[in-house]
KEMARVO-809315 format. One line per 5 residues: number of its first residue (from 1); their letters; for each residue x, z, y of N, C-alpha, C. Coordinates in steps of 0.02 Angstrom, whole numbers. Layout:
KEMARVO-809315
NUM	A	X/Z/Y/X/Z/Y/X/Z/Y  ...;
end
This chain:
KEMARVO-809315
1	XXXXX	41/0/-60/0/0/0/43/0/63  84/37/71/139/41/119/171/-14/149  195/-62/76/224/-121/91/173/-165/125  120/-154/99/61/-209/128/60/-204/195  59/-154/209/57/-138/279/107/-160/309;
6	XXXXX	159/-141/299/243/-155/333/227/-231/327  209/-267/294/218/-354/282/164/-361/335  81/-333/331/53/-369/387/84/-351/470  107/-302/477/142/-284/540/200/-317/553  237/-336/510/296/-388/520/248/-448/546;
11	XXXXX	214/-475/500/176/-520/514/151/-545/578  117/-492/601/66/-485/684/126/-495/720  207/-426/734/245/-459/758/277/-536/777  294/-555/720/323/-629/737/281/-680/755  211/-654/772/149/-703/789/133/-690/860;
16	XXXXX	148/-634/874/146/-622/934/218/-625/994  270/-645/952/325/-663/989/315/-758/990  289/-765/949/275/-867/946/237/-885/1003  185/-831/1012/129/-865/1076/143/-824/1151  214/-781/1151/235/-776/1214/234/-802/1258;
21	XXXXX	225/-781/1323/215/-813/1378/293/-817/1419  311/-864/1444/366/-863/1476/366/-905/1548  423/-885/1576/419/-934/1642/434/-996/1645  425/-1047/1667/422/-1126/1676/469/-1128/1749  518/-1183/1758/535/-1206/1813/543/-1276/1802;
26	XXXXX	505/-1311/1854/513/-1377/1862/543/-1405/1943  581/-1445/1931/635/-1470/2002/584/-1555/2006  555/-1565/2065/496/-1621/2053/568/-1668/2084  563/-1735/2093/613/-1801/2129/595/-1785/2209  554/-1785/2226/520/-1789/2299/491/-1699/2318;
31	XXXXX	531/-1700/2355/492/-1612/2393/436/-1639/2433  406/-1588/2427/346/-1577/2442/315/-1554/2505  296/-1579/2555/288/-1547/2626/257/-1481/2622  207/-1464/2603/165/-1404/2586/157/-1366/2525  157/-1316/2533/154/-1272/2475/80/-1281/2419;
36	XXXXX	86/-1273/2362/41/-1288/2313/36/-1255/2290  -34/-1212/2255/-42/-1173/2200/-92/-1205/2160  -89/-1210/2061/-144/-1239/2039/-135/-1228/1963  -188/-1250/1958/-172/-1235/1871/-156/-1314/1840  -89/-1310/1785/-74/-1370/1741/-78/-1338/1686;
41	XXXXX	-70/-1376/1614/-54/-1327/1558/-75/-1281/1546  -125/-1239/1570/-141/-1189/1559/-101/-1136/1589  -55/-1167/1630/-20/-1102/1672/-37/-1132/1767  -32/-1068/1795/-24/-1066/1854/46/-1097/1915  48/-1136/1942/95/-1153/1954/94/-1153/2028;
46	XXXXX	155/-1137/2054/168/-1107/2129/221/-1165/2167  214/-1208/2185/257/-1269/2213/287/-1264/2270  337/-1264/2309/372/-1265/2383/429/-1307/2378  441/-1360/2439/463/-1413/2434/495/-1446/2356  535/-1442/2300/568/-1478/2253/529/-1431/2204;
51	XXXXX	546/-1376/2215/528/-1325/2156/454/-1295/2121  436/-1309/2076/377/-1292/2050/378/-1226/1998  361/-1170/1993/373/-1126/1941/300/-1092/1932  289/-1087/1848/235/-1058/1829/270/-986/1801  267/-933/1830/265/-845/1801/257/-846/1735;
56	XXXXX	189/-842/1721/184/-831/1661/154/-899/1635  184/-934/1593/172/-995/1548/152/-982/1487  100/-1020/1462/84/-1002/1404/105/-1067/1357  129/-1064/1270/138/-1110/1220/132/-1191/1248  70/-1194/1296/54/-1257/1295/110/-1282/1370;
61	XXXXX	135/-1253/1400/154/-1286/1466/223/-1280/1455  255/-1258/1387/325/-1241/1393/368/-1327/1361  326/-1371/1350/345/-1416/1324/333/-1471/1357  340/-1543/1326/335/-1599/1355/259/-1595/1388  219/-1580/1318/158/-1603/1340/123/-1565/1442;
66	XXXXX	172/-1499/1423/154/-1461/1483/191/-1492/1563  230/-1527/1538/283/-1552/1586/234/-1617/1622  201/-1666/1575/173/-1692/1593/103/-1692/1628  70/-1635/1610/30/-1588/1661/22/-1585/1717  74/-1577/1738/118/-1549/1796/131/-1619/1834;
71	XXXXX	177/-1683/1799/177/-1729/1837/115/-1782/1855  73/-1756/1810/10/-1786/1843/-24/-1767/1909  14/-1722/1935/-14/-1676/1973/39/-1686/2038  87/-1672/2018/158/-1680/2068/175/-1739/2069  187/-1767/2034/231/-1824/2028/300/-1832/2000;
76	XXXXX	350/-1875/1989/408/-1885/1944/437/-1801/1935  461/-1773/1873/513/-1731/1879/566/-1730/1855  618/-1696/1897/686/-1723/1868/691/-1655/1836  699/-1606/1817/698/-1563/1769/666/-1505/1741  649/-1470/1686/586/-1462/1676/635/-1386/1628;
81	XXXXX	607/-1334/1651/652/-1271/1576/607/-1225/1592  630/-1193/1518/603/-1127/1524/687/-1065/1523  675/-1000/1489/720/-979/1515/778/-999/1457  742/-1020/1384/778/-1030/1327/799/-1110/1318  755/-1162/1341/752/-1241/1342/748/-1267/1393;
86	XXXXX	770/-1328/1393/778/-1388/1450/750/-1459/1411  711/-1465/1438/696/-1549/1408/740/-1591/1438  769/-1642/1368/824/-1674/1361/788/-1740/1414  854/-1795/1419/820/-1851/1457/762/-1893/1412  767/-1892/1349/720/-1922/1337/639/-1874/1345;
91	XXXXX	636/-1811/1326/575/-1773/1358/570/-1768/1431  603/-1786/1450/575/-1807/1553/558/-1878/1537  602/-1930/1522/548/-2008/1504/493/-1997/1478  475/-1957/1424/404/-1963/1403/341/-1916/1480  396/-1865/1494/336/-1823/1548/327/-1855/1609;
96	XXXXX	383/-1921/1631/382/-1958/1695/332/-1981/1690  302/-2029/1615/275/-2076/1613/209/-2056/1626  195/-2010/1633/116/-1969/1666/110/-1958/1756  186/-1970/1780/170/-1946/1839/143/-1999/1897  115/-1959/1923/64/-2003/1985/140/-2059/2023;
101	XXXXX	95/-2118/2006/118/-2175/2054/126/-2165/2129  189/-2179/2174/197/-2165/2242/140/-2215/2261  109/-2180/2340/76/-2213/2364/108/-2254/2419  94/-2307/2424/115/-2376/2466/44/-2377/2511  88/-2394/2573/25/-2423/2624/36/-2510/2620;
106	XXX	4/-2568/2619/-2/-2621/2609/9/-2628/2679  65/-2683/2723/43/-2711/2797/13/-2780/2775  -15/-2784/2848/-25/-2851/2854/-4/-2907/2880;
end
């Protein structure tokens, strides 16, 4: 009985260190005139000119898919970590490819 116990408590532990929340920093290509607050990924994100950082990040924003979140929102980023990972250049090509197109004024 003991062991059962000790195994489901090991258990709950290492399940609850997997869905930790951690901090996000993203460095966008283009600063930003005004400050931003919003939700991407499921995290909160706090923007001032280059720098974007979510406090507490949850599973889903610590990765590409969360990166791209974010550049839908911001636009291109040139680098994307948490406090343990950095998405390599090919995970910024896949998260660019979400980010909002610069806007052009057309003359005449």
């Amino acid at each position: 009985m003991k062991l059962a116990i000790a195994t489901a408590l090991a258990a709950f532990s290492l399940a609850g260190s997997a869905l930790a929340e951690v901090t996000v920093t993203a460095t966008l290509d283009s600063a930003q005139a005004n400050q931003a607050k919003f939700i991407a990924a499921d995290a909160v994100w706090n923007c001032s000119g280059a720098t974007c950082v979510a406090a507490i990040a949850p599973d889903t924003a610590q990765g590409v898919s969360g990166c791209r979140d974010l550049a839908k929102k911001m636009g291109r980023i040139s680098s994307y970590a948490t406090e343990s990972r950095t998405l390599d250049s090919k995970g910024l090509e896949r998260c660019n490819a979400a980010a909002l197109a610069p806007t052009t004024t057309a003359s005449r």
